[in-house]
N, C-alpha and C positions, 0 to 999 in steps of 0.2 A: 470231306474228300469226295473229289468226284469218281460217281461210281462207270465202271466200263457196261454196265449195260440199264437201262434205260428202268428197268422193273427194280423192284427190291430187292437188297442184297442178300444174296445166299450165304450160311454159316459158311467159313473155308474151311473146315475141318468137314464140314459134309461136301464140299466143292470137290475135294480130294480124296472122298471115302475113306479118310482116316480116324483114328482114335486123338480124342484130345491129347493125350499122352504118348501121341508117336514121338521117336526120337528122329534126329537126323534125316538117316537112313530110310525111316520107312518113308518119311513126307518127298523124299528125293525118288526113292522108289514108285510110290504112287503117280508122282509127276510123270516121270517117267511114263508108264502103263499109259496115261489119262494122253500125255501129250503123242503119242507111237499112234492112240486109238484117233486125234482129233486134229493132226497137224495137218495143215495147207496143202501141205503134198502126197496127203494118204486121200485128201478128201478136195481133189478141184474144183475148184467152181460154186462149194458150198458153202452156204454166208452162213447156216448157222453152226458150220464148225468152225469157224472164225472168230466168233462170238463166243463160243465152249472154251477155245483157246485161249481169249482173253482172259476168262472170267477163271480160267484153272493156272494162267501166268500168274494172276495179280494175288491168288492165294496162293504159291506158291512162293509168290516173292515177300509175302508177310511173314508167312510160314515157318519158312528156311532161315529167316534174321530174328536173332535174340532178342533183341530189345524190341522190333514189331509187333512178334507172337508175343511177350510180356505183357505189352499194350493191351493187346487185342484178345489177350485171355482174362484179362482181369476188365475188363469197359468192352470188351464186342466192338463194331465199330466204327461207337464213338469214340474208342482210344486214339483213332487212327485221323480223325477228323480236321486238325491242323496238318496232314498231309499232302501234298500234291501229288497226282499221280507220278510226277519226277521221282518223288520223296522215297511212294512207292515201291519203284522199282532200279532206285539206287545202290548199285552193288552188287547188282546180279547182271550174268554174262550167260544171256539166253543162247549170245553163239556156239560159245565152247559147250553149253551143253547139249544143245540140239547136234553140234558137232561128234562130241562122247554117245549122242544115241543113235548115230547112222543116218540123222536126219541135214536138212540145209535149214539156214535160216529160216527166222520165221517168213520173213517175203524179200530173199534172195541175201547172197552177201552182201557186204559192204554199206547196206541199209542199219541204221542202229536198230532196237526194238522199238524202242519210245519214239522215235520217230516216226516210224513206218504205222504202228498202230493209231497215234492221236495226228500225227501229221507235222511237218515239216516248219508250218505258220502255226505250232502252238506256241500261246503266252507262257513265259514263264520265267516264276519270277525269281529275283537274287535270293542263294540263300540270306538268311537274318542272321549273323557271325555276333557272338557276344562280344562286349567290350574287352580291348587288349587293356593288359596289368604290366605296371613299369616294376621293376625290383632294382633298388640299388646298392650295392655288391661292391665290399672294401675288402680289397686285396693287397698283401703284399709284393714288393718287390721280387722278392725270391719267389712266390709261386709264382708270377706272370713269364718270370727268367725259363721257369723248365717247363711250365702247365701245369694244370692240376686240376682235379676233378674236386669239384665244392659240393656242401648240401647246401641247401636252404628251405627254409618251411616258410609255408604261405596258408595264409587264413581263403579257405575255398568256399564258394557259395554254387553248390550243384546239384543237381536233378534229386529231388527223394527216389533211392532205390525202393522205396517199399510201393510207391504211385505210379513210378515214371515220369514223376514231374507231371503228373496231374491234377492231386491234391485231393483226391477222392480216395475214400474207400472201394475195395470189387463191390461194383453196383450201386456206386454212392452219385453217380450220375443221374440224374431225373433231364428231360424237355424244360426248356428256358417256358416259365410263365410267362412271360411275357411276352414271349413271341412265339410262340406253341414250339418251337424247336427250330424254326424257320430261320433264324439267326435274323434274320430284319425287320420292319417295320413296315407298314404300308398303311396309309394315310392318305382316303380318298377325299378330293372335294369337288362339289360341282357347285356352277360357276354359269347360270343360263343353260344354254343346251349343250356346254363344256364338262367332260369329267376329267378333272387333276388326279393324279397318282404320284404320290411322292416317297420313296422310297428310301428307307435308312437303315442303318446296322444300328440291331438294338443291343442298348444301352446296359442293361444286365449281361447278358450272356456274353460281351464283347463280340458278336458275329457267330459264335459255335453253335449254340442253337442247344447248348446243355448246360444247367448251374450246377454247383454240389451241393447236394443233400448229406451227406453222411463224410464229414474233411478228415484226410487220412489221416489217423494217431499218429505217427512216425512223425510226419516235418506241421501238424496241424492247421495244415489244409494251404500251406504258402507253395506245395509243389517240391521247396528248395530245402536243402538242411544248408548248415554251418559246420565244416569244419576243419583241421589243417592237415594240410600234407606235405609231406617233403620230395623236394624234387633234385634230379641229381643237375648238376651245370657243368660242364666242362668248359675250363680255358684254355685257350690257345698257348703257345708257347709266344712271345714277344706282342701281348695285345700291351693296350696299353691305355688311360686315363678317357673316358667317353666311349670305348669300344662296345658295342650292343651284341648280345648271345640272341636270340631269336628262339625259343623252346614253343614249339606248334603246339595250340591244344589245350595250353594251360593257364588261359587267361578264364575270364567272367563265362557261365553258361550261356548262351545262345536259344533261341527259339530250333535252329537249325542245328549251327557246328558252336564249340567253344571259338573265343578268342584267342590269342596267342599272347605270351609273357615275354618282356621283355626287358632282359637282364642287361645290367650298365654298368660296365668297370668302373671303380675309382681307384687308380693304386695309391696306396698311402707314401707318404713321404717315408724317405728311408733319412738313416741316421750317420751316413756315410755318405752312397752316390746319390746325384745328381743328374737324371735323366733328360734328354736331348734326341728323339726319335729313339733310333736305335744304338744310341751312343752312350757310355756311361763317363762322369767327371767326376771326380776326388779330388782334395788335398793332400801332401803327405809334407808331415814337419821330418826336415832332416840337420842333422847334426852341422857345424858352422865348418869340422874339419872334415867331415864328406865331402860338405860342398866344395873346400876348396882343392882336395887330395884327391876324392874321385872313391869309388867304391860299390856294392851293391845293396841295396835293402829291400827290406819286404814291402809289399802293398797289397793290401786286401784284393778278393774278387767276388766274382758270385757263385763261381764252381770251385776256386781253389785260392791259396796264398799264390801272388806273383811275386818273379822274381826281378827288380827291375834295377839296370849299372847305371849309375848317376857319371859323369862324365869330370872332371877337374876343372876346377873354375863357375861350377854350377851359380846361377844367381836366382833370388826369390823369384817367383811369378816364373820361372821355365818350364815349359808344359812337354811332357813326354806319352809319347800314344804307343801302347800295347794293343798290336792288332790283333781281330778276331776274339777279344776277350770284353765285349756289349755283350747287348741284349738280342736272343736269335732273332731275325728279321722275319716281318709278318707272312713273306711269303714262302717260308719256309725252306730259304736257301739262304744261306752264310751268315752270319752273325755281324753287328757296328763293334768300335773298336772302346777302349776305355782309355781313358784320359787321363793323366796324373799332373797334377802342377805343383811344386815343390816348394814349401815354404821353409829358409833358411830358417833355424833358429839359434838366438845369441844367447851364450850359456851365462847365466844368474850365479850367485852364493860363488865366486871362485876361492880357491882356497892362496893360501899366501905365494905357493909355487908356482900358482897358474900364471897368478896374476904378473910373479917377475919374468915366467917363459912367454908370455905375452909383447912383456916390455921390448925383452928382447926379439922378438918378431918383428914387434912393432919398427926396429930401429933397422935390422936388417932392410926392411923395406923400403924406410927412406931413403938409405943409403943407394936400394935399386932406385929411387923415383918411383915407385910404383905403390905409392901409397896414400889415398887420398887425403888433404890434411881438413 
């Protein structure tokens, strides 16, 4: 991490005249005091209260954040080493607080902090986002129909709480041998009255410039444990067959932020409808003297029994549509309709009486013409 002033860095717990063990409060307090005594606008013109400022921001900003101050009380700080000074001072809003002290910005509104202090033309780079996770999630038709809030459990690979995902024991850090702690390499050659310098990131320490000597008992020394968690998913009312949930955060760890998870419907086949966007399709067998006398029957739904009038003269394959009784629509205004299509059916096993009141229909009909022979 690079430091904001040019000498060796000072403890932040003495930066801020605090007790290792300040809560809260008193590190906010102290800022407080320290920033009232050294701010820009108590002190014009002077570069080394400018200087005081930074160096009591940039512990303040370690300070005030849990996971920072965990770093940096357990490794000092080389916990904090993979930082930028981005990193730094991510998540603190130096305006509202200089604003809460009676103070202006640190150099005028409307200037961010990080900007104003390191400069406008600093580098800086993406965060490192860990790999996103696909999860794939079978549903039924009836939960997609109303919504419904699912579990799921996933196998997690995340920061050892006991290291911070450093993989050292408190103090198990030592200076890379290799490269006295300098994190690279340097490799002169001369060449006549030429000196070569070639310069590389060494190969142990990966560029930090610190190996571990003493690897944390907890996850043994990978940084990372193993283990599962469950997360809650909600579904939408009318998703449907490929539709992606998006849960921020709880994908693969990252160097920086996690990845994000990415949950994917599949609704299972149902045993009844037949789905068509927002539309639902069924069969319904009906009786031969429905069809030709007319009458009403039931047919299934997905909130209720419908009640649907078959009309006289009904013929196989007639399709009849029950509006508003689909699937509610994605955008969460009115529901598709459901669809019935009627299959006639011809009665089996007739008994001896059936068969002669048949006859006699039968012959009535000729008699109209109106009967296919």
């Amino acid at each position: 991490m690079a430091s904001v002033r040019g000498s060796v860095k000072r403890d932040y717990y003495e930066v801020l005249g605090i007790d290792r063990n300040a809560d809260e409060a008193t590190i906010k307090k102290a800022y407080r005091n320290l920033a009232m005594k050294y701010h820009p606008d108590r002190n014009p013109g002077d570069a080394q209260a400018v200087e005081r400022m930074k160096e009591i921001n940039e512990a303040y900003a370690v300070l005030s954040d849990a996971h920072k101050r965990r770093l940096y009380d357990a490794y000092g700080h080389a916990g904090l080493e993979g930082y930028t000074q981005e990193d730094i001072f991510r998540g603190v809003d130096f305006s509202s607080l200089f604003q809460e002290f009676g103070l202006s910005d640190l150099f005028g509104f409307g200037d961010s902090f990080f900007d104003t202090i390191f400069g406008r033309t600093t580098s800086r780079r993406s965060l490192r986002k860990g790999a996103d996770l696909r999860y794939d999630l079978t549903v039924t038709l009836e939960e997609v129909a109303l919504g419904v809030e699912k579990k799921i459990t996933l196998p997690k690979v995340e920061p050892c709480p006991a290291c911070a995902g450093v993989g050292a024991e408190p103090d198990g850090l030592i200076p890379c041998p290799s490269c006295g702690g300098a994190g690279q390499l340097i490799r002169e050659q001369r060449s006549g009255f030429s000196l070569f310098r070639q310069i590389s990131i060494c190969g142990r320490c990966q560029g930090k410039g610190k190996v571990v000597k003493s690897p944390c008992r907890e996850c043994q020394g990978k940084g990372v444990i193993e283990r599962t968690k469950e997360i809650s998913v909600s579904i939408p009312p009318g998703a449907d067959s490929g539709y992606r949930i998006v849960v921020e955060g709880e994908g693969e760890s990252g160097e920086d932020i996690p990845g994000d998870l990415y949950v994917v419907l599949h609704v299972a086949k149902h045993p009844i409808f037949k789905r068509h966007g927002d539309d639902l399709y069924l069969e319904k067998e009906i009786a031969f003297t429905t069809a030709a006398l007319g009458g009403e029957v039931e047919v299934p739904g997905l909130r209720r029994r419908l009640k649907l009038e078959i009309p006289p003269g009904t013929q196989t394959g007639t399709m009849f549509r029950i509006e508003g009784e689909g699937m509610p629509r994605a955008s969460g205004h009115g529901r598709g309709d459901e669809y019935v299509m009627v299959k006639v059916v011809t009665p089996t096993n007739l008994s001896r009486k059936e068969k002669e009141l048949l006859r006699q229909f039968e012959k009535l009909r000729r008699k109209a013409k109106d009967e296919p022979r």
